[in-house]
C-alpha positions in Angstrom: 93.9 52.8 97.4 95.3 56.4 97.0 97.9 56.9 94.3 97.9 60.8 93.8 100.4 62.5 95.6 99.1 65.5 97.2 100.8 68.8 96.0 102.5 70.9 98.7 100.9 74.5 99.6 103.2 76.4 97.2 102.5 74.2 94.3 98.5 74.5 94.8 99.1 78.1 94.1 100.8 79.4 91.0 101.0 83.2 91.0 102.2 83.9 95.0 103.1 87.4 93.2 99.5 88.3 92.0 97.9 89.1 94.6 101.2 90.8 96.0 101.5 93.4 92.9 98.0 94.4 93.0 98.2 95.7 96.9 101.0 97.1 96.2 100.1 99.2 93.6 96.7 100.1 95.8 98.8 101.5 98.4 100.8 103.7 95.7 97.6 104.6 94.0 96.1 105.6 97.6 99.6 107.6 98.8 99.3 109.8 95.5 95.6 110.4 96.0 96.8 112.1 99.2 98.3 114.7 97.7 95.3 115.9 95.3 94.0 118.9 96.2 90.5 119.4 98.3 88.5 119.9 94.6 90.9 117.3 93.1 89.8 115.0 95.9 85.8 116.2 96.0 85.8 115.2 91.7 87.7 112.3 92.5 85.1 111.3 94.4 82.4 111.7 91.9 84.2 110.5 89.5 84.3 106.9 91.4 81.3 107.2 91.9 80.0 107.5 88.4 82.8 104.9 87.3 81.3 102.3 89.9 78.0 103.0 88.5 79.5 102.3 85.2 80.9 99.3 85.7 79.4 96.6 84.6 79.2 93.8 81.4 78.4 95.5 78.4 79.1 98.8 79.5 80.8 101.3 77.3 83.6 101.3 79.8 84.6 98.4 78.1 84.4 98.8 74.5 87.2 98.6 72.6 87.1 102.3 71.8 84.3 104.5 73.9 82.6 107.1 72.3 84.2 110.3 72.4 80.5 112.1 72.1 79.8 110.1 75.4 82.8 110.6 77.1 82.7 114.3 77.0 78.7 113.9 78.3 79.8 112.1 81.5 82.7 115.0 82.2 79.8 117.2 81.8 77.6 115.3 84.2 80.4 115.2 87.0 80.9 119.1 86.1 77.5 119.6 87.1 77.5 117.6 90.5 81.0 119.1 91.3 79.2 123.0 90.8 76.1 122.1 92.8 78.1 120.6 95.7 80.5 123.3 95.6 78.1 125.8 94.9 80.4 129.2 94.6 83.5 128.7 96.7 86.2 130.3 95.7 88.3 127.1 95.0 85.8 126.0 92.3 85.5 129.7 90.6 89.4 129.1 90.5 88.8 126.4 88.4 86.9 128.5 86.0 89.8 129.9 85.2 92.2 126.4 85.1 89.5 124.3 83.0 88.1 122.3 85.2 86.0 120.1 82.4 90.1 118.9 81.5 90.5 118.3 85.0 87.6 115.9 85.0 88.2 114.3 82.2 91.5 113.7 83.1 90.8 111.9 86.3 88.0 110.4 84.4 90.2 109.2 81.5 92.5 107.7 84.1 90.6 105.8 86.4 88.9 104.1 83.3 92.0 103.2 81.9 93.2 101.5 85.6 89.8 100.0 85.8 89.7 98.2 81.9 93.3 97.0 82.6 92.2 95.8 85.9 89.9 93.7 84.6 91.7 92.3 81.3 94.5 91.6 83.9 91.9 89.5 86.0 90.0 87.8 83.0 93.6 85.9 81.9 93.7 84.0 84.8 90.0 82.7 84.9 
């Protein structure tokens, strides 16, 4: 004998909204990338890149508070990449002048941040 009701569809899933906010907020994060500048672009792109490589349990990504020293060694390590890629175009000696290490490290700053609050956002509901 089967006593259980079944649940309807919108029952079996509690958070319909979830999944709705987080595209949502990847299509605004993707629409204001588009308007970064070409080197803006070329260190967001590395920065990604190192972030991906980053990311994973245990990482200092994830500490509570990330060393400062280390911080400031992985701005340095994109620095370098960006120079060699870009060699001496005019757009990075402009730079120079801008501070292009703050540039870094805020893109870098900010794409950890969305990444840890990514993934304390997804641990609650596991």
């Amino acid at each position: 004998m089967y006593f259980e009701q079944p649940l309807p569809f919108y029952m079996a899933y509690p958070f319909p909204q979830f999944y709705e906010d987080d595209r949502e907020q990847e299509r605004d994060r993707r629409v204001m990338r588009s308007y970064y500048s070409r080197p803006a672009r070329k260190i967001q792109e590395l920065v990604d890149q190192e972030c991906d490589r980053m990311e994973y349990e245990g990482s200092m990504m994830f500490d509570e508070y990330p060393d400062k020293f280390m911080m400031s060694q992985i701005c340095a390590r994109i620095e370098e990449k960006f120079r060699a890629q870009e060699g001496a175009s005019e757009q990075a000696q402009a730079l120079d002048c801008c501070g292009l290490r703050d540039l870094i490290g805020v893109i870098l700053y900010n794409e950890m941040y969305r990444r840890r609050c990514r993934r304390r956002r997804c641990r609650r509901y596991f």
